[in-house]
N, C-alpha and C positions, 0 to 999 in steps of 0.2 A: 423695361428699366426697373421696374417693383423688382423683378428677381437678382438683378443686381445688386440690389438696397439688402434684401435679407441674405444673400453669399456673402457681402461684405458686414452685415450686422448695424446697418447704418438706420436709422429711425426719420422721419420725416424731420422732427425736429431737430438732431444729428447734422442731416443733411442742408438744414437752413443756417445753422452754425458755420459749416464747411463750404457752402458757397459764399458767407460774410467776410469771409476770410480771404475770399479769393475777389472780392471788392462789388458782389452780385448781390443786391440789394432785393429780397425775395419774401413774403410773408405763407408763413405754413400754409394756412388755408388756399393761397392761390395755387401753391404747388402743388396738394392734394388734389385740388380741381385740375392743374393741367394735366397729371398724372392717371385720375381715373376719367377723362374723354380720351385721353393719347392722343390730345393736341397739341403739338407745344413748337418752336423752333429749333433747329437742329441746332444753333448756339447754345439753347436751353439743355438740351440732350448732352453735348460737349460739357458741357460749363457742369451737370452733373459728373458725369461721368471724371474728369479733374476733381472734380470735390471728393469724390469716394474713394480714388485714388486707384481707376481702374486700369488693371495693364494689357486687358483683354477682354472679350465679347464673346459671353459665347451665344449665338443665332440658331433659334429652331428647337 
């Protein structure tokens, strides 16, 4: 998901902006932490990937 964040140009903080928006109530530091274990919910995963505004994935 980090490669998605810098294709799209989006910043951790960016991205805590863009999920507030979309009603996802998130503090940077926890995101940074779900982000470097690559634990998180697959709603968590969605809910970014809406916020970034992705129309595709690329895998691998």
């Amino acid at each position: 998901m980090k490669t998605e964040f810098r294709r799209e140009g989006v910043t951790y903080a960016g991205l805590i902006k863009r999920l507030a928006q979309l009603g996802v109530d998130e503090k940077e530091v926890n995101v940074r932490n779900k982000l470097s274990r690559g634990k998180f919910m697959a709603a968590f995963f969605l809910q970014c990937l809406s916020a970034i505004d992705t129309q595709s994935l690329h895998l691998g």
